[in-house]
Every structure is written in C-alpha cells, then in structure tokens.
Residue frames relative to the residue before (quaternion, step in Angstrom):
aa qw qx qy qz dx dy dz
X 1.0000 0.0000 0.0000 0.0000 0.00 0.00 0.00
X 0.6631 0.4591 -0.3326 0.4888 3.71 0.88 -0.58
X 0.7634 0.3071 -0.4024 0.4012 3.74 0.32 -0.34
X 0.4461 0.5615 -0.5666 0.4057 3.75 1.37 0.51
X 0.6891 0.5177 -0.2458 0.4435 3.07 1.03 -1.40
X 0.6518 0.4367 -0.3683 0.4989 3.82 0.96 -0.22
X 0.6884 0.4286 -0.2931 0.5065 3.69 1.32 -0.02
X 0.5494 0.4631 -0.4181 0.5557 3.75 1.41 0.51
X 0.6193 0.4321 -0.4651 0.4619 3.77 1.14 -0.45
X 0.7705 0.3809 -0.3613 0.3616 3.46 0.65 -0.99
X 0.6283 0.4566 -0.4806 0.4072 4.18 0.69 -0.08
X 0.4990 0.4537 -0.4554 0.5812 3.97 1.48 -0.16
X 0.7960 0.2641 -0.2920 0.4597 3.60 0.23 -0.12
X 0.3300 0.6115 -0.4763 0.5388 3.64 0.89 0.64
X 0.6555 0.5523 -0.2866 0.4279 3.16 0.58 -2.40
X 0.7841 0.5209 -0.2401 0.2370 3.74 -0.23 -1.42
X 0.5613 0.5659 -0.3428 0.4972 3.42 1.97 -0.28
X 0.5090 0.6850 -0.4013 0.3327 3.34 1.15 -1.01
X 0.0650 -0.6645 0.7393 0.0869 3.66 -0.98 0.70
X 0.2796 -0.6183 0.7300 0.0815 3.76 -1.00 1.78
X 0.6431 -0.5828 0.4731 0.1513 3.25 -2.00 0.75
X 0.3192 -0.7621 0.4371 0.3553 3.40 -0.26 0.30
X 0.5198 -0.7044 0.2407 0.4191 3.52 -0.90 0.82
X 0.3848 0.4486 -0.5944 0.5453 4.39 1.18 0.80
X 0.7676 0.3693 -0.3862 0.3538 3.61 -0.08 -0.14
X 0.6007 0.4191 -0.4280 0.5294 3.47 1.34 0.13
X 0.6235 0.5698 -0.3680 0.3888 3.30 0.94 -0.52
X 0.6785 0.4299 -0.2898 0.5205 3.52 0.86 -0.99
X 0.5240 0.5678 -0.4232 0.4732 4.15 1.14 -0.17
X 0.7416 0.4187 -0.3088 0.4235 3.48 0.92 -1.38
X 0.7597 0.3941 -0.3200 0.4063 3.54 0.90 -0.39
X 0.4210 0.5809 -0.5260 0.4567 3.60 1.13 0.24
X 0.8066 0.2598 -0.2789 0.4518 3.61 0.18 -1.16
X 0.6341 0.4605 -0.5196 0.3404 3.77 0.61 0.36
X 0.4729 0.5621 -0.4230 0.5305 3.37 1.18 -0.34
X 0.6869 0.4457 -0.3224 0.4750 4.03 0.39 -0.78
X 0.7483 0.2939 -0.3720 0.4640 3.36 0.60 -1.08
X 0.5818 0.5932 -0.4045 0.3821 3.46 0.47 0.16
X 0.4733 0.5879 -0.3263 0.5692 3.49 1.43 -1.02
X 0.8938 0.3923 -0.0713 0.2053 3.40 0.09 -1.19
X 0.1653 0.6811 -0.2590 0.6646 3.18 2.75 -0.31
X 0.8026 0.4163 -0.2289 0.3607 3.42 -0.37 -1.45
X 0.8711 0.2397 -0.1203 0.4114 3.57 0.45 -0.89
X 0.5474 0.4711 -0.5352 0.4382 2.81 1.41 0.28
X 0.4798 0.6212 -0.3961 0.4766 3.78 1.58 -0.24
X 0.6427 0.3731 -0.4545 0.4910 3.33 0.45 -0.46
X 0.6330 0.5839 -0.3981 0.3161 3.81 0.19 -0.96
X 0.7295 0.4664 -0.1970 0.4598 3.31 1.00 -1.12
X 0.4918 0.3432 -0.5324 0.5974 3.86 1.04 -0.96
X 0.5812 0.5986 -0.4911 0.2504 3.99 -0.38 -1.06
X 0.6907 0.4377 -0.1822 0.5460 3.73 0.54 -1.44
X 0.6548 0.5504 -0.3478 0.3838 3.69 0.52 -0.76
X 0.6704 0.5260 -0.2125 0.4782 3.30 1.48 -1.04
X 0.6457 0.6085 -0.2135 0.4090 2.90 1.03 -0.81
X 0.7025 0.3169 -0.1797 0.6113 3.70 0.88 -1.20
X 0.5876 0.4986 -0.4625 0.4384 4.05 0.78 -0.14
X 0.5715 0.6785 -0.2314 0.3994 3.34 1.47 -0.68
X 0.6393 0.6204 -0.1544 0.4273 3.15 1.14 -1.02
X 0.7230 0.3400 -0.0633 0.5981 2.86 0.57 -1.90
C-alpha cells in the first residue's frame, strides 16, 4: 500500500511540472496542421486525377 501511495504523490507531483499550452498556442497548432493537411489532400488529388489520366489514356 505505501509504494502505491508513494506512486500517487510522485505522478501528482510529476503533474505540477507539466506546462499545458495556452489555448493561442493550440489554436495556432490546429491551424498549422490544417493548412498542411490541406496542402497535402490537394496534391495528392492532383497526383491521382493526373495518374488516372494517364492509365485511362493508355488503355
């Protein structure tokens, strides 16, 4: 029972180091990677209409 209880003092004291983001710094994370995943959506769409043309061509 004491080294559970010595492993709830030390993850509550772990916890208290943690520095959380503020919510402009999530905000400016959430729009970096939507702007990327979007960037990247796009061109892989193009690649694929591109290839599609390409092998419909063929055949």
């Amino acid at each position: 029972m004491e080294k559970f209880l010595s492993y709830i003092r030390n993850a509550k004291a772990e916890l208290g180091k943690v520095i959380f983001p503020t919510k402009e710094q999530v905000r400016n994370a959430f729009f970096s990677v939507f702007i990327v995943v979007t960037i990247i959506s796009l061109f892989l769409a193009l690649v694929d209409f591109i290839m599609s043309s390409i092998i419909k061509g063929i055949l």
